[in-house]
C-alpha positions in Angstrom: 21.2 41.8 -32.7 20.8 43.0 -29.2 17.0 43.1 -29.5 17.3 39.2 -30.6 19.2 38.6 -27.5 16.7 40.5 -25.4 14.0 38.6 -27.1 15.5 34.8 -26.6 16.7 35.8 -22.9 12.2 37.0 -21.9 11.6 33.9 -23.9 13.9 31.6 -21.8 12.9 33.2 -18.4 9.0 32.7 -19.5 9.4 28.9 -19.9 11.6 28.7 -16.8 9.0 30.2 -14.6 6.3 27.9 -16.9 8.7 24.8 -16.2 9.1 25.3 -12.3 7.1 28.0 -11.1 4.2 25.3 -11.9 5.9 22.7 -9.8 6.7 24.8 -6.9 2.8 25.3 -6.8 1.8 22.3 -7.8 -1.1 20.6 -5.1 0.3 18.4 -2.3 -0.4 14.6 -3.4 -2.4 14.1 -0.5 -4.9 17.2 -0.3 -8.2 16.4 -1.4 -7.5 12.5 -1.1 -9.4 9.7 1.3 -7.2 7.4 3.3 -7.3 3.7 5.2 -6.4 3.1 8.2 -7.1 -0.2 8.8 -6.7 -2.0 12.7 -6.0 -5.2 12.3 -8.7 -5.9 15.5 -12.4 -4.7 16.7 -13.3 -1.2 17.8 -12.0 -0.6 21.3 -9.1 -1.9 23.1 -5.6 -0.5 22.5 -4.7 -0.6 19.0 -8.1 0.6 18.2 -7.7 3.8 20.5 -4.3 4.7 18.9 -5.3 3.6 15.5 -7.7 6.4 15.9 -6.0 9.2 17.8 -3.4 8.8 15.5 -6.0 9.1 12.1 -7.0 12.0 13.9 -3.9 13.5 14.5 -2.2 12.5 11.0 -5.0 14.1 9.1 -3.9 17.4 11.1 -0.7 17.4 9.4 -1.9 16.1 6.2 -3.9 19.2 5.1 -7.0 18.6 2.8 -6.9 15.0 3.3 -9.9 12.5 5.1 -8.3 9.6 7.1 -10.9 6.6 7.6 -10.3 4.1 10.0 -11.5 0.6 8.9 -11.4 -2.4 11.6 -10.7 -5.5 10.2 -10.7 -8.1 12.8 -9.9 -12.0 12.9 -6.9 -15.0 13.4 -5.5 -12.9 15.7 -4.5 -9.5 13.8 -3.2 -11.7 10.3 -6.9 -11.1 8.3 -5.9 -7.4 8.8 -2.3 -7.1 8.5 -2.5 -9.4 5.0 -5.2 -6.9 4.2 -2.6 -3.7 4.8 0.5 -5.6 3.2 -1.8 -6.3 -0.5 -3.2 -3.1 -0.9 -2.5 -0.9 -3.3 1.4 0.9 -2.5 -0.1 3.9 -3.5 0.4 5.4 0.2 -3.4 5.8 0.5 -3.6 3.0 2.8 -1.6 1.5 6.0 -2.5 0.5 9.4 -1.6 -1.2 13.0 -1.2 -5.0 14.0 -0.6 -7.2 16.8 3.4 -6.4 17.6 4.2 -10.0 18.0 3.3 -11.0 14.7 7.0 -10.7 13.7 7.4 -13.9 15.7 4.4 -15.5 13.8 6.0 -14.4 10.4 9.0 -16.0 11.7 7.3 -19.5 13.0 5.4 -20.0 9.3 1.7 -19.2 10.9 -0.6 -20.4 8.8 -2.6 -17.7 7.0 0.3 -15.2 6.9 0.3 -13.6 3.3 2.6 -10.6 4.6 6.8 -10.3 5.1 7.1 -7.9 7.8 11.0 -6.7 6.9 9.5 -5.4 3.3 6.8 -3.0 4.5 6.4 0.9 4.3 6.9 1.7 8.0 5.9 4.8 10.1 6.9 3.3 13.2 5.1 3.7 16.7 3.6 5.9 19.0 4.5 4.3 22.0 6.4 1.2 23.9 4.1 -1.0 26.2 4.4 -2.6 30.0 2.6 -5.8 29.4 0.7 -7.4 32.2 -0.9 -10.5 33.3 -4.0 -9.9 35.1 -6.5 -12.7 36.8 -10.7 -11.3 37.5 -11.1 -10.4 41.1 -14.1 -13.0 40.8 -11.4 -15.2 41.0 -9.7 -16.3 44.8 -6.3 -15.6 43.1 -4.4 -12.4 44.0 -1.0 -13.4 43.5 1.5 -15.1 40.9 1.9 -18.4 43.6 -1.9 -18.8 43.6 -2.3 -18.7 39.8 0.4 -21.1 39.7 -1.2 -23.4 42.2 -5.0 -23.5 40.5 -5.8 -26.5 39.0 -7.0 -24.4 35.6 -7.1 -21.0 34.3 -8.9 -20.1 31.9 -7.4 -17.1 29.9 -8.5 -14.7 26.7 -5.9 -14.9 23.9 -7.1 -12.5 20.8 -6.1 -15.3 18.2 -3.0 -17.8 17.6 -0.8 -14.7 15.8 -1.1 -12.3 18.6 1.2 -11.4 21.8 -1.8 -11.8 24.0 -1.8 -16.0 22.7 2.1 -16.6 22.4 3.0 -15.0 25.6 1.2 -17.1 28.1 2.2 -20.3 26.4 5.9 -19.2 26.3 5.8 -18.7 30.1 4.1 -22.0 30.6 6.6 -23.9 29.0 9.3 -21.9 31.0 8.2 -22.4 34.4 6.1 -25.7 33.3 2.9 -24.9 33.7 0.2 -26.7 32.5 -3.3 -25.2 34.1 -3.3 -22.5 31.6 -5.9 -23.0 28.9 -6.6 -20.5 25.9 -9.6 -19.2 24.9 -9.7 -17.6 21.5 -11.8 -14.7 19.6 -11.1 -12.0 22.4 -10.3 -9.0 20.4 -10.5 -5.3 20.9 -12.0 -4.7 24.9 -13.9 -7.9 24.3 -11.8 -9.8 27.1 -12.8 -7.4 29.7 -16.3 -7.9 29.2 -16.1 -11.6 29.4 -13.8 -11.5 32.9 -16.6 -9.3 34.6 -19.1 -12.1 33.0 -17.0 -15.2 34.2 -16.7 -16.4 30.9 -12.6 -16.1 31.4 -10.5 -15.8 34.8 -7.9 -13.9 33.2 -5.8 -12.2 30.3 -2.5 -11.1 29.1 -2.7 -7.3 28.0 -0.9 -3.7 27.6 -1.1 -2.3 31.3 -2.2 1.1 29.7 -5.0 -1.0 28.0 -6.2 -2.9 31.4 -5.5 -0.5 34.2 -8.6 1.2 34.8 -9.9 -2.1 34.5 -7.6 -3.1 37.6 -8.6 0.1 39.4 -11.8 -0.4 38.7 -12.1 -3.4 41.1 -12.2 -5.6 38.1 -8.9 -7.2 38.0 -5.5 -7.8 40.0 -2.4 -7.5 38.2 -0.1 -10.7 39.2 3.2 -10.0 36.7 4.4 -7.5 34.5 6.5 -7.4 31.6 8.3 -4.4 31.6 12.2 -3.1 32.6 11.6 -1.7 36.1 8.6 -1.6 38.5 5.8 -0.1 37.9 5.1 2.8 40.6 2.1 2.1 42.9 2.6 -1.8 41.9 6.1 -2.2 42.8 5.1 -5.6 44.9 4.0 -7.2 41.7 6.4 -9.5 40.5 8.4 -8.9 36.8 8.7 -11.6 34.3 12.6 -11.4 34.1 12.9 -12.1 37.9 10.8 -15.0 38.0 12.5 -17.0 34.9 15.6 -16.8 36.3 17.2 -19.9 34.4 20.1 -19.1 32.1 18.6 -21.3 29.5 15.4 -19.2 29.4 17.5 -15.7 29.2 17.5 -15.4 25.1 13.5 -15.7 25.6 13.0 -13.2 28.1 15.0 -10.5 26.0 12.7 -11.5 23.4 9.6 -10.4 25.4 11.2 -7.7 26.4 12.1 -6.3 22.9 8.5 -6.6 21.4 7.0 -4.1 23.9 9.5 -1.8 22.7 7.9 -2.0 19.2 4.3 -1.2 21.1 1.9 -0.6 18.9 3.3 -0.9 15.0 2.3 1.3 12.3 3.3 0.5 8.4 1.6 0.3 4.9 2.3 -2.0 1.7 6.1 -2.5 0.4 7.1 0.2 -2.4 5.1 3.3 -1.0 6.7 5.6 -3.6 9.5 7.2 -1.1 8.7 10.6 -1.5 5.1 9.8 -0.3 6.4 7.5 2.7 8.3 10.2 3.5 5.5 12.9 4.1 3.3 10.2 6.1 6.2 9.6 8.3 6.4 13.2 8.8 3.4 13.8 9.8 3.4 10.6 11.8 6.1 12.0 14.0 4.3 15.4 14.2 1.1 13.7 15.2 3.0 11.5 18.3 4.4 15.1 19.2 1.4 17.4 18.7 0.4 18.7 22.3 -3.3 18.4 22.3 -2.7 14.2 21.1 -0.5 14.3 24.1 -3.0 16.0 26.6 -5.9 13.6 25.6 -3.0 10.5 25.9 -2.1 11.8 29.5 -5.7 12.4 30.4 -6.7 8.5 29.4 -3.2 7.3 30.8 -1.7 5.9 26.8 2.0 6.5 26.9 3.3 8.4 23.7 7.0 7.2 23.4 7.9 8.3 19.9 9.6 5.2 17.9 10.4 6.3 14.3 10.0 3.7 10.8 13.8 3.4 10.7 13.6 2.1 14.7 10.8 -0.1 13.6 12.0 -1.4 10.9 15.2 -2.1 12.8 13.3 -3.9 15.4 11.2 -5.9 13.8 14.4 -7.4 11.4 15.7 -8.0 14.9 12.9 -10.2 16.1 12.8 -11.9 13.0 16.3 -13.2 13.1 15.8 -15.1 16.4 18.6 -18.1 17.6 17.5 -21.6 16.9 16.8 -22.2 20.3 14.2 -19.4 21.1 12.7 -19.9 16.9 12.0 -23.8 18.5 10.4 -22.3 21.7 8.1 -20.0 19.8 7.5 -22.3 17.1 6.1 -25.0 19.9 4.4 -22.4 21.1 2.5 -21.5 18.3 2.1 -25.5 17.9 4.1 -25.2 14.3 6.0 -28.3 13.8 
């Protein structure tokens, strides 16, 4: 009897250690695989740098696995991020967008094929100051004398991006109506065509255009951003020149989207378990010290802001009160 206990108790432990042993050393999903990372916009310019430094970092902390970065540019960020939102939730593909596309979403932009709120996030590696800069071929060098030109002729990266909507929502605040758009600008595009004449100005991440500005090429004539930025702390900010109680609610807004910076988040219904080890290594990438030397040395801010912030934020933009939905809808000329 006690040899048949023996017996059933070596046989029990043997399929235990078949059953989990196995599992415990069973291959990581994502070793050996090839992922997408698409940016919603050309090669170069901001989204494209951190699209890559962060395909380079990710793939760190995703051992055995190739990350490719795939650009897929046009209507201002939508032909990419409708691109990320219908691939396959498999968690082999996500990417980065325009972070005012929320408000887009939100207005009923034509071409939109995406819902925002029902992505897989991983959040974002940094916040943004945002800037309006005019070409030092221009005789503007201030705010006033932008205000006072009979035209400007400005880049705008497409209809669905913050580089488009901005400009026209300050317009209609301080009622201007020199500003004209000029669309197709993506990636570092814009610059190009400022030092050709082509376009007198742009709206852009400060961390994108500054060595642009210190390179003689530019003068910065407002900033979006909390506090002053050092060295430019005569350069007015967007929240004290709309000063109108009326016009409040939309300057929050602006606010709030560069908090989001630059957005990271794949298809709805990434299998959880999977979602979870991207955002892992996300949030190990945005904290890795060498990512963070090579940021510092090219002046990118790395301001950590997790899929659960994100996610948070963008619901948060997408529930705006009907008086700010009717000033972005006009200015995205939705009816």
């Amino acid at each position: 009897m006690k040899k048949k206990i023996v017996l059933f108790s070596m046989v029990s432990l043997l399929a235990f250690l078949l059953l989990f042993g196995s599992h415990t050393n069973a291959k990581p999903f994502y070793e050996g695989k090839t992922i997408t990372l698409i940016v919603a916009t050309s090669p170069g310019g901001g989204y494209d740098f951190y699209g890559r430094l962060m395909a380079r970092f990710m793939q760190k902390y995703l051992p055995g696995s190739t990350i490719i970065v795939k650009n897929v540019p046009g209507a201002g960020h939508i032909i990419g991020t409708n691109e990320i939102y219908h691939a396959k939730p498999n968690g082999l593909t996500f990417g980065t967008f325009n972070r005012a596309l929320p408000l887009g979403q939100v207005a009923g932009l034509k071409g939109i094929k995406f819902d925002l709120s029902k992505m897989s996030w991983l959040g974002s590696p940094t916040t943004e100051e945002y800037s309006f800069i005019v070409s030092t071929k221009t005789p503007w060098r201030s705010l006033e004398d932008v205000m006072k030109a009979d035209k400007v002729l400005l880049s705008s990266a497409g209809v669905g991006s913050i580089s488009h909507v901005t400009p026209i929502l300050f317009a209609q605040m301080v009622g201007l109506t020199n500003f004209k758009l000029v669309t197709g600008y993506e990636g570092g595009e814009a610059e190009l065509a400022m030092m050709r004449g082509e376009i007198e100005g742009q709206w852009g991440s400060w961390a994108s255009l500054r060595a642009f500005v210190e390179e003689g090429h530019g003068v910065p004539v407002m900033f979006i951003t909390q506090k002053p930025i050092k060295g430019y702390e005569n350069v007015p900010l967007f929240q004290n020149v709309i000063t109108e109680e009326k016009h409040k609610p939309v300057v929050e807004l602006m606010l709030a989207i560069n908090v989001l910076g630059r957005p990271f988040a794949g298809p709805p219904d990434i299998p959880q378990d999977r979602l979870k080890v991207l955002q892992d290594a996300f949030a190990k990438a945005c904290r890795d010290p060498e990512l963070l030397k090579i940021a510092e040395k090219v002046e990118k801010p790395i301001e950590f802001i997790s899929g659960d912030e994100a996610l948070s934020l963008v619901k948060n933009l997408m529930t705006l009160p009907p008086e700010v939905l009717k000033s972005v809808k006009e200015a995205y000329g939705v009816k």
